[in-house]
ZALOPA-406209 format. One record per residue: x, y, z of N, C-alpha, C in turn. Coordinates in steps of 0.02 Angstrom, whole numbers, plus 50000, padded with zeros to 5 digits. Example, Ala and Ser with C-alpha at 12.3 -4.5 7.8 and 13.67 -1.06 7.14 Angstrom:
% residues 2
506604971650390506154977550390506604983550390;506424988850354506844994750357506455000250394;
This chain:
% residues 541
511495052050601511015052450545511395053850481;511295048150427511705050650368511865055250319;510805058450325510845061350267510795069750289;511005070050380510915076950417511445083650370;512075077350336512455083150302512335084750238;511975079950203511915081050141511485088850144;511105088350187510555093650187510715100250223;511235102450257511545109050280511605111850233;511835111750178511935116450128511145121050122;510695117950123510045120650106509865123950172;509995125650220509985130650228510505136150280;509935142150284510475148950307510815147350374;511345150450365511865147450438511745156450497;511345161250437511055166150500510405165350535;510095158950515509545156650551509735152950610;510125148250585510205145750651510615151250708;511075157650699511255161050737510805164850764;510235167050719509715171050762509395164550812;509365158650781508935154250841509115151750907;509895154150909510325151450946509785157051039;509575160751015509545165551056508775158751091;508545158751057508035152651100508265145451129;508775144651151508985137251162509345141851253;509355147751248509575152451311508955152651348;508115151151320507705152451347507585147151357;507185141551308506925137051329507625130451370;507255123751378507425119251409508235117751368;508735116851380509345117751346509115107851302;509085104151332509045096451315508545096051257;508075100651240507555100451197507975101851116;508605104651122509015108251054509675105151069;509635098451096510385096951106510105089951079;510755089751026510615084450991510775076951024;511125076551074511495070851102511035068851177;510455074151182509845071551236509645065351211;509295061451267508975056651255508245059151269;507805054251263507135054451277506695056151329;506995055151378506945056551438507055063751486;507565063751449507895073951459507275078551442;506835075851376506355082351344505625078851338;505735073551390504975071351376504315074651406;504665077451452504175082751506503805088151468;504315092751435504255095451376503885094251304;503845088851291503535084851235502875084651256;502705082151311502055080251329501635086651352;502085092951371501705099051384501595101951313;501965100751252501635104651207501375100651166;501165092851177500685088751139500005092151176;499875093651246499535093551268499105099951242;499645105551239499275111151250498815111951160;499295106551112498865105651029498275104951064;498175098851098497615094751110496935100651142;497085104451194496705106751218496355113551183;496845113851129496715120551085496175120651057;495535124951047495035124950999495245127650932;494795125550893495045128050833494975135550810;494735142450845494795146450810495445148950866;495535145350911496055147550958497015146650930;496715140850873497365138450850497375141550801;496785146550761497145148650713497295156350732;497195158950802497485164950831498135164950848;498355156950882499025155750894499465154350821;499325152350776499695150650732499465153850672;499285160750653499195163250593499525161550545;500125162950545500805161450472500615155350459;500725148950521500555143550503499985140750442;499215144950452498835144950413499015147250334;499405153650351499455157450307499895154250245;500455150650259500985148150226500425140350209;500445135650217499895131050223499265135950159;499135139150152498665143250103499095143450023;499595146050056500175146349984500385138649950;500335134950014500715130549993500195127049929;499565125349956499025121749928498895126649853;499165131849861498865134849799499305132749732;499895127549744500025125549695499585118549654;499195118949704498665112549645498455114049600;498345123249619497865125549564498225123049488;498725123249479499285122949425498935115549388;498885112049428498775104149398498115103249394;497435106449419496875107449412496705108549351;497195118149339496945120449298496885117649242;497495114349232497705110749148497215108049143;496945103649198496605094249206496065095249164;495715101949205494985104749168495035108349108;495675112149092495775113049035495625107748981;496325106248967496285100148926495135096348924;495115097548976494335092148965493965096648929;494145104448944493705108548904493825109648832;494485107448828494715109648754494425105348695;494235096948720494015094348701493115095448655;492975099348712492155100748700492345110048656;492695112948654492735117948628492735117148561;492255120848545492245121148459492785123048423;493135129548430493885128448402494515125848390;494425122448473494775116848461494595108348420;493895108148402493915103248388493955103048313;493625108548293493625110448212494315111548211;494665114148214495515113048220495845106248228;495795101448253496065096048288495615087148282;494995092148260494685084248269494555082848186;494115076448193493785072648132492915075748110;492805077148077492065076448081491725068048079;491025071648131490355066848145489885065348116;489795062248048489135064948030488395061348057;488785059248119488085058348185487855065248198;488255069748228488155075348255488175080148202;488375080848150488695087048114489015091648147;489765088448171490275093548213490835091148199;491325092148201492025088248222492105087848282;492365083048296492505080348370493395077448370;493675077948441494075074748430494185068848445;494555064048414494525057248403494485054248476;494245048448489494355046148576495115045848592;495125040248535496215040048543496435045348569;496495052348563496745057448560496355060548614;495685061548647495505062948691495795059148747;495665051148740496245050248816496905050848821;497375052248750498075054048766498115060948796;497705063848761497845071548800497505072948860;497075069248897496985070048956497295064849017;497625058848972498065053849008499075058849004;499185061848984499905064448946499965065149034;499715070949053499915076349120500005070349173;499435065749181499475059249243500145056149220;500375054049159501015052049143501465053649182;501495061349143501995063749172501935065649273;501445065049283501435066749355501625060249385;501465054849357501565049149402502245049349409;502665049649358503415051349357503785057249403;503265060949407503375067049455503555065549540;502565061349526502895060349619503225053849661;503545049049596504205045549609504905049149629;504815055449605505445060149605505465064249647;504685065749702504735068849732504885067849818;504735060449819504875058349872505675059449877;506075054949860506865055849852507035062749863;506995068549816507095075849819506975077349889;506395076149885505995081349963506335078750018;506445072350016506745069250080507435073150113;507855072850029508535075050027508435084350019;508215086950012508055095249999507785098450029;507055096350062506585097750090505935101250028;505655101550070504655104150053504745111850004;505235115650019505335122150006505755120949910;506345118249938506725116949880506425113749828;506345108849854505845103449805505455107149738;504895111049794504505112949774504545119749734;505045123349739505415128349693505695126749630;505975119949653506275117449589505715115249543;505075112749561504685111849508504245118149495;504205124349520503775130049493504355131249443;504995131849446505425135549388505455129949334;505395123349325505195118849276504715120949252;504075121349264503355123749250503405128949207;503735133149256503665140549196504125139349110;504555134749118504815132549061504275129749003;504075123149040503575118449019502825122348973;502685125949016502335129148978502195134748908;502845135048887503235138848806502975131748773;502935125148767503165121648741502395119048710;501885119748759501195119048739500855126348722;501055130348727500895138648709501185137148649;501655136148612501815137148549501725130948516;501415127648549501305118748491500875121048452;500775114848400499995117648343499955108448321;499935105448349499885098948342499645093948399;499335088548392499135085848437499655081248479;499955077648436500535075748481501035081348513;501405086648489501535091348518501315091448602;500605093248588500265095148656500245090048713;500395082048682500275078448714501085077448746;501645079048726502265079548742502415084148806;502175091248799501925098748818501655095448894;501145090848890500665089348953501215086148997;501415078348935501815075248989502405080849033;502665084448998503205087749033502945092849115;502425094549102502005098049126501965093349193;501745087249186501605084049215501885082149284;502685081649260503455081149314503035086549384;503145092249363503185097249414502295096249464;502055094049411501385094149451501335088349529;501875081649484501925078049540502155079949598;502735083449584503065085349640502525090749708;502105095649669501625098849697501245094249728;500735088449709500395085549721500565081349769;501385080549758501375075049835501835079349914;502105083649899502095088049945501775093449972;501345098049944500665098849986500445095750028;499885089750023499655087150079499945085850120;500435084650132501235083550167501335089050212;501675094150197501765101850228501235104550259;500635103550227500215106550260499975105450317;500065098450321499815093350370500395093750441;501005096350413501535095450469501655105250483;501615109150480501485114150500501035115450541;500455114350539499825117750579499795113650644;499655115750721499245112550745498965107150730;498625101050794498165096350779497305097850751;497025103450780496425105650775496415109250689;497035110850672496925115250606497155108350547;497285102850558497465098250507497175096350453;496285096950464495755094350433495625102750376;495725107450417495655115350363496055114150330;496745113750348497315115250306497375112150248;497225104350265497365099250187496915097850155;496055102150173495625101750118495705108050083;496075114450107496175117850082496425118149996;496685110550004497055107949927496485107449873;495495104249923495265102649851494855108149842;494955115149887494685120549869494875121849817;495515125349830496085125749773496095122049706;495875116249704495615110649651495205112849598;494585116649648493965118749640494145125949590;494515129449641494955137849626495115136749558;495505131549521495805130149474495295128949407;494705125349442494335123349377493635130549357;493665134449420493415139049410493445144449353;494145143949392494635150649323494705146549249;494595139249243494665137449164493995139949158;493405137249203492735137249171492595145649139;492835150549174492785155949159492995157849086;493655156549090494195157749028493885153348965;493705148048971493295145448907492695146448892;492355148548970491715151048953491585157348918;492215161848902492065169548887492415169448795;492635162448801493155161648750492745155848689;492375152048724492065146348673491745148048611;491595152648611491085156548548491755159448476;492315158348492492885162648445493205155948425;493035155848369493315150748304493995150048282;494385156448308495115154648296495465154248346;496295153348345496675150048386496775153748452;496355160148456496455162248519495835157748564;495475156548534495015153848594495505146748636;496035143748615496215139448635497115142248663;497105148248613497995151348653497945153848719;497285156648717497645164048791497345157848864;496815154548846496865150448910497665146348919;497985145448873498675142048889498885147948931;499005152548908499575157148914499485160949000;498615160548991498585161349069498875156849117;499105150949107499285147249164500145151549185;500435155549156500955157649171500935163749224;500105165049236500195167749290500375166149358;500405159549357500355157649445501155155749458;501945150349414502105151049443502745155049470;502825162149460503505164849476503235168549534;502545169949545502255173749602502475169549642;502065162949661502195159249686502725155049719;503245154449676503985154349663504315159149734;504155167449734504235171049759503995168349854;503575169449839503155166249938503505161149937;503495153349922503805150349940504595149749968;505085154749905505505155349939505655159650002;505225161250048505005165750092504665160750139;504525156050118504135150450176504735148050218;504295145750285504705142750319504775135250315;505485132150314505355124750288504985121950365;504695116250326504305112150390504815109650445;504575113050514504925108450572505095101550575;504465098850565504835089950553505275089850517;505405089450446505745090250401506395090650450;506385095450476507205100450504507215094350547;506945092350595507065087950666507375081550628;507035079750566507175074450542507855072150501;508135079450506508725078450497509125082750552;509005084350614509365084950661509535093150654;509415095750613509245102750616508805106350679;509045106450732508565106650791508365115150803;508935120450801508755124450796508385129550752;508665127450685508425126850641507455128950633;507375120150662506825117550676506335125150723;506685124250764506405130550814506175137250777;506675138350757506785146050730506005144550666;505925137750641505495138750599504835139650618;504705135150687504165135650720503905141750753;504455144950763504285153650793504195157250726;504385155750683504055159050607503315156750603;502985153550632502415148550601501715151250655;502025153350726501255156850755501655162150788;501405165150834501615171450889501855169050943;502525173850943503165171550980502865172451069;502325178451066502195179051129502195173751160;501555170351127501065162951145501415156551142;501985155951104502255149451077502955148651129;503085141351140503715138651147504015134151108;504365136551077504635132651014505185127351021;505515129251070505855121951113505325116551126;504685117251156504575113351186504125110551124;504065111051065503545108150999504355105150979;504785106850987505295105750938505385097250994;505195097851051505525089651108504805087751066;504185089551071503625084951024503845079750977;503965084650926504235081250860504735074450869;505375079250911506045072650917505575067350964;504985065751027504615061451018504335055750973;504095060150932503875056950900504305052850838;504685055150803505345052150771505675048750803;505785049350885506095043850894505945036850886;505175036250884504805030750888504865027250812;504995033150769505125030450715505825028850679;506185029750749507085030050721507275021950686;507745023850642507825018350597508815021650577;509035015050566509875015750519509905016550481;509255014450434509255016850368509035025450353;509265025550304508665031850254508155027450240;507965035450223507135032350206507125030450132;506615023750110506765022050059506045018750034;505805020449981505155018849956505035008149961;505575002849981505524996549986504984998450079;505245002750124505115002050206504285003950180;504195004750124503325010050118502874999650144;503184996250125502714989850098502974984050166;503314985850221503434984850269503044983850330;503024978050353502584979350437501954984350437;501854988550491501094992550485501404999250431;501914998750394501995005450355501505003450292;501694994950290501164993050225500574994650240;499994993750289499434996350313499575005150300;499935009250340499785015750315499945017050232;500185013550197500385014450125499675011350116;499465007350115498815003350074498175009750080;498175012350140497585016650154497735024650119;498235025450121498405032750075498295031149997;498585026449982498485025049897497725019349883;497235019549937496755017049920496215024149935;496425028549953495845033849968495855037349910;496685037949884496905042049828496545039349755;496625032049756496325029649690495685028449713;495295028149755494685029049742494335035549712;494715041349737494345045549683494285046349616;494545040649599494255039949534493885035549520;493745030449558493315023549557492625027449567;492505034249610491765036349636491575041549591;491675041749541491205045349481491665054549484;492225054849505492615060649499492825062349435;492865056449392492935057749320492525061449290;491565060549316491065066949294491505073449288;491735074449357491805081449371492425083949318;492875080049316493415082049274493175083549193;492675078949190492495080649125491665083049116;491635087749165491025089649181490655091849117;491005095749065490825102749017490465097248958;490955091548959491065085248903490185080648923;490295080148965489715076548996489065080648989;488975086748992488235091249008488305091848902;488635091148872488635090048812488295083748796;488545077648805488405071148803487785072348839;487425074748876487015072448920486435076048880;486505082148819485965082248776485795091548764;486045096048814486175101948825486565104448779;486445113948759486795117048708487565116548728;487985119448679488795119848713488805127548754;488315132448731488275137148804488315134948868;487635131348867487295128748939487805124948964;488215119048926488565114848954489065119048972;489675123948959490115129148992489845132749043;489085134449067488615139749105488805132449148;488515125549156488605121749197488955119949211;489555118649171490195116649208490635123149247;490395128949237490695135849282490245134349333;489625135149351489405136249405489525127949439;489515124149427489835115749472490485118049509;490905121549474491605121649486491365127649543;490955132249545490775137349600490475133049664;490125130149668489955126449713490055121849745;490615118749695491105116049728491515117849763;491645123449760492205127549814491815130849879;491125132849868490775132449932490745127649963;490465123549948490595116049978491115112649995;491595114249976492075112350030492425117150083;492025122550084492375128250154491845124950186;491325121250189490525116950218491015112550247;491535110350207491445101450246492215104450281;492595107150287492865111450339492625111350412;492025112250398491775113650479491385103150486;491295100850450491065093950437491715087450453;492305088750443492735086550438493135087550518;492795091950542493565095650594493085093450664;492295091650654491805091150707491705085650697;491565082150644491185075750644491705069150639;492285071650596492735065750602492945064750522;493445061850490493595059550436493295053050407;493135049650456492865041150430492195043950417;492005045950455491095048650453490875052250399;491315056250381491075061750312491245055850254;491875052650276492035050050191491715044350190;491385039050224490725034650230490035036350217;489855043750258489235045450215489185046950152;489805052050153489845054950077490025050250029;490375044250022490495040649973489715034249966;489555035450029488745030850000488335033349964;488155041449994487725047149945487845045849880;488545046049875488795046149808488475040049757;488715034649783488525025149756487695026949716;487365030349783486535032149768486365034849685;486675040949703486755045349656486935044449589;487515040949579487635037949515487475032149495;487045026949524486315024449515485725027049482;485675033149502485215036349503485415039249438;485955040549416486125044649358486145039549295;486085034049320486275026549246485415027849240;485055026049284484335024749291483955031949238;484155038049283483965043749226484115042749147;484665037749150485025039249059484545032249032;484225029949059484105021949034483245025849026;482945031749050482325031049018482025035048957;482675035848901482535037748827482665042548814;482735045848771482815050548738482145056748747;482395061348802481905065848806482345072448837;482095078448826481985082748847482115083348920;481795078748958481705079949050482165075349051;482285069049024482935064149045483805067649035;483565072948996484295076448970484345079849019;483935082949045483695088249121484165084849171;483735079949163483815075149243484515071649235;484865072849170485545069149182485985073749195;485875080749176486255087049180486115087249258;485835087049285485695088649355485915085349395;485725078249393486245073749429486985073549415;487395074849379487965076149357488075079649398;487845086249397488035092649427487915091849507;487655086249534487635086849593488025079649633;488095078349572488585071149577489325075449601;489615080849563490095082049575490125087349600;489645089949653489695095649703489605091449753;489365086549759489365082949821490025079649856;490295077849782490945074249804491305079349837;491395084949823491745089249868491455091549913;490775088649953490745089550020491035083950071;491005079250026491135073150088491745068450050;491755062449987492515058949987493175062049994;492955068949938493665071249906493975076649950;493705081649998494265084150057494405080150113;493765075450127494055071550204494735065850164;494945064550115495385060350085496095066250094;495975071550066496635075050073496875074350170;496315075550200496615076250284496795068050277;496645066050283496765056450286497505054550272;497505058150184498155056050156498815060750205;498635065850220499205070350246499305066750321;498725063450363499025061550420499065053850437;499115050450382499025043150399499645042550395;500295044050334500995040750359501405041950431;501635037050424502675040050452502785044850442;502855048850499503325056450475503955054850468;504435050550472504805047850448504855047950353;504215042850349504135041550281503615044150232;503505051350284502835055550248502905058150185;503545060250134503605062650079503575056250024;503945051050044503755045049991503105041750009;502835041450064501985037750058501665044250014;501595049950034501065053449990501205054249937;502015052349872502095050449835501955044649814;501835040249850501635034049808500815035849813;500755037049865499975037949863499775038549782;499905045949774499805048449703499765044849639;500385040049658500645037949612500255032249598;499925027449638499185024849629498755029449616;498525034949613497795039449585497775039149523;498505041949485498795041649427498785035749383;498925028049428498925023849379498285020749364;497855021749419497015018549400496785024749356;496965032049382496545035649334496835035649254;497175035249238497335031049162497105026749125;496975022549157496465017349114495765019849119;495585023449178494985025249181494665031449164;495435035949121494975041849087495055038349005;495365031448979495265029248923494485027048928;494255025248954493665021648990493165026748990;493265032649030492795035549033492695040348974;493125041648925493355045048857492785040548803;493185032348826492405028848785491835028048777;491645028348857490985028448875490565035548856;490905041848849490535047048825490565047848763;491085047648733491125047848663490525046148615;490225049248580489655047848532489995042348480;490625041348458491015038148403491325032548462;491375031648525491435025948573490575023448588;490735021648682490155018948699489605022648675;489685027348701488935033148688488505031548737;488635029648779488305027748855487865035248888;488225039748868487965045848917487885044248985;487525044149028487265045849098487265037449102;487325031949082487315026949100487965023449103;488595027449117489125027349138488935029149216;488515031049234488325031449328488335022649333;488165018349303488115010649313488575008849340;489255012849300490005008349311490235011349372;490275019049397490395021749438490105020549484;489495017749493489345014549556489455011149594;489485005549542489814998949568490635000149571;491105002049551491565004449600491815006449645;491215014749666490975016249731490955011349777;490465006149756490185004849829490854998249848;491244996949772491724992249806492164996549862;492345003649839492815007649890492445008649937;491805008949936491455010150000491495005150043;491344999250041491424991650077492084991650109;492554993050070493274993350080493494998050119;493165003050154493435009250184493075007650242;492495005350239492215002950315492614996450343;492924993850325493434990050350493964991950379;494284995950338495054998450347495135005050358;494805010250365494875017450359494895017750446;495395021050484495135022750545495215029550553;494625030250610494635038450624495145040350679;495525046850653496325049050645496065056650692;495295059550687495235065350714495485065750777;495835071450790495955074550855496615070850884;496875065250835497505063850874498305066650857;498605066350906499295068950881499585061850823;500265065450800500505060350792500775053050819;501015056250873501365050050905500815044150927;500145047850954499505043450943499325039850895;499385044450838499135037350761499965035250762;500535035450780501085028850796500735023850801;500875025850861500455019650919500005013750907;499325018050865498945015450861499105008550806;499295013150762499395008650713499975001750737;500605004050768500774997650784500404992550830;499984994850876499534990450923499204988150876;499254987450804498894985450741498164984550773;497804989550804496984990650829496714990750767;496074986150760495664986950703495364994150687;495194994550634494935002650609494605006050656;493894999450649493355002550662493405004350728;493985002950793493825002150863494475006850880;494695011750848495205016850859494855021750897;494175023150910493815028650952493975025451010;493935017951024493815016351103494585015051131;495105015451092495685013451129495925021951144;496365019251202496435025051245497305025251233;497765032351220498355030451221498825037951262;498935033751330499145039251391499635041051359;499515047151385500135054151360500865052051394;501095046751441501545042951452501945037251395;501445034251363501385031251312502055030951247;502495027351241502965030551195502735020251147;502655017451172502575008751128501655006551142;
């Protein structure tokens, strides 16, 4: 393996001496790098089995840390949340706009210009798309830990640079930079989280990300909500300045995490590997040799001469798992997720005071985070295709329903009824598209090629959502479309194209190991008929 040496340096050479003491216990062929397949397959198949048979509050007794680290990890979204909803709120904030914008004399307000509303909410996707091009390569070569250190200590930089701007381009420079580190977060999360835990805990762990999503837009809604009423530059400084709380804490746990086992196997780090997996649940309960013959299973199936390289993403069935990660990813923005991002902007447009509209965009962002500890238990019982099919049809309904409310005039109860559908437009999405998409995206690649698919993934969310927060910037804008609530028209019909499109190609992934969604996918089995094929625990083609 070529790149097994590049990557020793990263890490401790007293880990592998303390791990040495488990290769005396378990099966010796399971930590010997020069076994074949056959030596640890016995082994492999006893601790695929025992994932399989695990219930889920049983797996999170066996694997606490696992959960626990997986918790830390996701809490770096909050970082890229926070801004997202920032920035949308800053827009609707009176100090910022009397500062920054033009006056209306539609409205008698200043507003800020559209131009300038989608650069500064397009800057951060810039820079993130750039992010998680960079993060695949890194992570591959560094791992999940490093990577991801290296972009919290960028961040904390990045953020002096929009704390002390006083200009609009400034800020929009400030975002892009901002942006780098977010990628890197955004495409290793779902990643780590997904390869740490158990099979039964896969679906908690990586919606855990759009809690966290939720976590993020909470704490803006708060911070502008207590702040919108103050006319000078603090109403728009100290929400910056708060984002410097999250990352050196953070910074801290991570370097304290254990890097992901795959990761280690995947570069032949075997003990390594072990020693991380006995960090990850209770040593009583666990055999960490015998998860560690799992893994080399399953990689073998994916062994290749090459490195891994973002051309293999568009390859044979890797193109199928690449098409379905970066089509789940950019649909959330095709299904009316843009409401939610610009929730505060919208309950404005939609005819409501600028109180009420901050009172509604805080409590959306609250119920949104209930709602997705809901689809937790929705996701882990019912299946991934099932939640993100109902929930993305609800949705199609709904923002129908929200063009239809805006199309019957100028009233009082139509302003009601658009504020309401809004608000339930984007509490819904986080019961059903937008967490069953995070479990999806974390287990549909190559563990092979899991750090560059969920980077490109991204890296499609990023490039449709660009044109489509210029778009959706127009459509609300009183000095653009001025559409209000009849922007549900366009989001519909998007919807239901991703909806059509996911009942085709989306297959349900619940309850299987990896080496199962291998399999499956090379037997290139149609989506919809992945429940009825059967794949014996003998099974390696």
């Amino acid at each position: 393996m070529s790149d097994t040496v590049d990557s020793k340096t990263f890490g401790g050479a007293a880990e592998v001496e303390a791990e040495k003491a488990y290769s005396h216990v378990e099966h010796a062929p399971n930590l010997d790098e020069t076994a074949k397949v056959a030596d640890y397959k016995a082994d492999a198949i006893e601790a695929e089995n025992v994932e399989h048979n695990m219930g889920v509050l049983e797996a999170v007794r066996a694997y606490p840390m696992a959960s626990f680290w997986a918790f830390i990890m996701s809490f770096t979204i909050i970082m890229e949340s926070y801004d997202v909803f920032l920035i949308g709120n800053f827009i609707a904030l009176p100090a910022f706009a009397n500062k920054y914008g033009v006056y209306d004399p539609g409205t008698d307000k200043y507003v800020i210009e559209p131009k300038w509303q989608s650069a500064l909410q397009v800057s951060g996707q810039l820079g993130a798309l750039i992010g998680v091009f960079l993060a695949g390569p890194l992570t591959s070569r560094i791992g999940y830990r490093w990577a991801t250190l290296t972009g919290l200590m960028l961040l904390n930089a990045f953020i002096f640079i929009f704390y002390f701007g006083d200009s609009l381009p400034v800020y929009f420079v400030a975002q892009l930079l901002e942006g780098l580190p977010w990628g890197i977060f955004i495409a290793n999360a779902p990643a780590y989280c997904s390869e740490i835990v158990p099979i039964k805990l896969r679906a908690p762990a990586t919606q855990m990300l759009q809690m966290f999503w939720a976590i993020g837009s909470i704490i803006v809604g708060a911070v502008t909500y207590r702040y919108n009423s103050r006319l000078d530059d603090a109403a728009f400084r100290i929400p910056i300045a708060i984002q410097w709380m999250f990352p050196t804490p953070l910074a801290i746990l991570i370097f304290c995490a254990p890097e992901s086992p795959w990761w280690l196997v995947r570069k032949g780090r075997l003990e390594e590997a072990a020693h991380s997996i006995g960090r990850l649940g209770r040593k009583s309960t666990m055999k960490p040799g015998e998860s560690v013959a799992m893994m080399r299973r399953v990689i073998e199936l994916e062994t290749s001469n090459k490195p891994p390289s973002h051309v293999e993403l568009f390859k044979g069935t890797d193109l199928y798992r690449t098409l379905i990660v970066c089509g789940v990813y950019l649909a959330q923005n095709l299904t009316g997720n843009l409401i939610a991002n610009q929730a505060v902007y919208f309950f404005e447009q939609a005819g409501v005071s600028v109180n009420t509209a901050f009172a509604l965009g805080l409590i959306t962002s609250a119920l949104q985070m209930i709602f997705v500890m809901l689809s937790w238990i929705l996701t882990t019982y019912l299946g991934r295709r099932t939640i993100y099919l109902w929930g993305s049809a609800f949705n199609v309904v709904l923002l129908v329903a929200l063009g239809i409310a805006a199309s019957c005039g100028l009233s009082n109860a139509a302003s009601l009824a658009q504020a309401s559908l809004g608000l339930i437009i984007s509490v819904l999405f986080t019961l059903g598209p937008a967490p069953a998409s995070w479990v999806i995206i974390g287990e549909t690649s190559a563990i092979r090629l899991r750090p560059l698919t969920t980077g490109m993934g991204r890296a499609a969310y990023y490039i449709v959502e660009i044109p489509c927060i210029f778009l959706g910037s127009y459509m609300l804008n009183p000095t653009g479309g001025n559409l209000g609530g009849k922007c549900g028209y366009v989001w519909g019909a998007t919807g239901l194209l991703c909806l059509i499109t996911a009942y085709f190609f989306l297959p349900e992934m619940k309850g299987l190991s990896y080496r199962e969604i291998d399999i499956l996918f090379k037997r290139r089995i149609p989506a919809r008929k992945w429940k009825e094929e059967v794949v014996d625990v003998q099974d390696d083609e």
